[in-house]
C-alpha positions as CSV (number, residue, x, y, z in Angstrom):
1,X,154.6,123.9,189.9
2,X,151.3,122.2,190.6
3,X,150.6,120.9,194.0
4,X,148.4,117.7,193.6
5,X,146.3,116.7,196.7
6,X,145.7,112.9,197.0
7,X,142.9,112.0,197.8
8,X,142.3,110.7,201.7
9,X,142.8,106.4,201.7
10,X,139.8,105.3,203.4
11,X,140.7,101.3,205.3
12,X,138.6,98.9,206.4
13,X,137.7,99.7,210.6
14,X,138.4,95.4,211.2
15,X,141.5,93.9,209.2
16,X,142.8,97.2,208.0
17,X,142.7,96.6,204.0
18,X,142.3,99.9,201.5
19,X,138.7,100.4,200.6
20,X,137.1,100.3,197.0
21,X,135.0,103.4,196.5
22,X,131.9,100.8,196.6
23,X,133.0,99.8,199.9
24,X,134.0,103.2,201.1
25,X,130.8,105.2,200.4
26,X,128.1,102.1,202.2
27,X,126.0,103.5,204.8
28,X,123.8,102.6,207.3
29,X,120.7,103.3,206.1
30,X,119.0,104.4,209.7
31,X,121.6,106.6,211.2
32,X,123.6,107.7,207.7
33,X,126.7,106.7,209.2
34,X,129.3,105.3,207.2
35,X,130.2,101.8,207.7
36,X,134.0,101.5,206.3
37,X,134.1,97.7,206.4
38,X,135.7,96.0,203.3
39,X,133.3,93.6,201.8
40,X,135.2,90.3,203.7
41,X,134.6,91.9,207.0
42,X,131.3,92.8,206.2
43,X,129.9,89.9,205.3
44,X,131.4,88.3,208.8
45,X,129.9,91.4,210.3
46,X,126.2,91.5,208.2
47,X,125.7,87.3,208.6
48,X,125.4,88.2,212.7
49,X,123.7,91.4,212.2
50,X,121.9,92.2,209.2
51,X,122.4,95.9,209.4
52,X,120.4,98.0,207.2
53,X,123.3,99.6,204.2
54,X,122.4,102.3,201.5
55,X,125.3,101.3,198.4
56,X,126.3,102.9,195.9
57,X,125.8,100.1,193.1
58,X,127.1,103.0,190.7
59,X,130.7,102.5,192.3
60,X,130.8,98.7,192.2
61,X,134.0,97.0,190.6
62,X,134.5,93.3,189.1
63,X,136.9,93.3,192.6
64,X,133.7,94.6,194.6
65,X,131.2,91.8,192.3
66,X,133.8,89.0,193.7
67,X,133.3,89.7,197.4
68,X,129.8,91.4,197.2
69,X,127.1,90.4,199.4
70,X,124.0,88.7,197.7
71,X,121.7,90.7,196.3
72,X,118.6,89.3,197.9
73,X,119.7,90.3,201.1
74,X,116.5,92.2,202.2
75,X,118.3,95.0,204.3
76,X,119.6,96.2,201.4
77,X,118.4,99.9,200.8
78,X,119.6,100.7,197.2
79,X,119.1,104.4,196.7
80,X,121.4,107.8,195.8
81,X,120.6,110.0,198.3
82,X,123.9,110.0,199.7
């Protein structure tokens, strides 16, 4: 019998909604600290603050595209060393 591990369910630290990958893996881009804020919440969050994010634009769904914050947003960091 194989034992399957599931992998951990990462939710969003404001309305408590399961994370996309893209949404799961953003990070500030100062500190490296994962931000675990679905895109809703971070768009609430990211109009008061504009907090610097590394993405993974790899992991980005058509769910993620309908949400996503614009691209010209200029504390955007886009790069894969993660």
């Amino acid at each position: 019998m194989e034992i399957r591990k599931e992998e951990p369910k990462i939710k969003c630290l404001c309305c408590d909604k399961m994370l996309t990958d893209f949404e799961a893996t953003r990070k500030h881009a100062v500190t490296g600290m994962f931000i675990d804020l679905c895109q809703q919440c971070f768009k609430t969050v990211q109009s008061d603050s504009h907090l610097p994010t590394k993405d993974r634009q790899d992991l980005i769904s058509a769910d993620d595209m309908d949400d996503s914050v614009e691209e010209e947003d200029d504390n955007h960091v886009d790069s894969k060393d993660y």
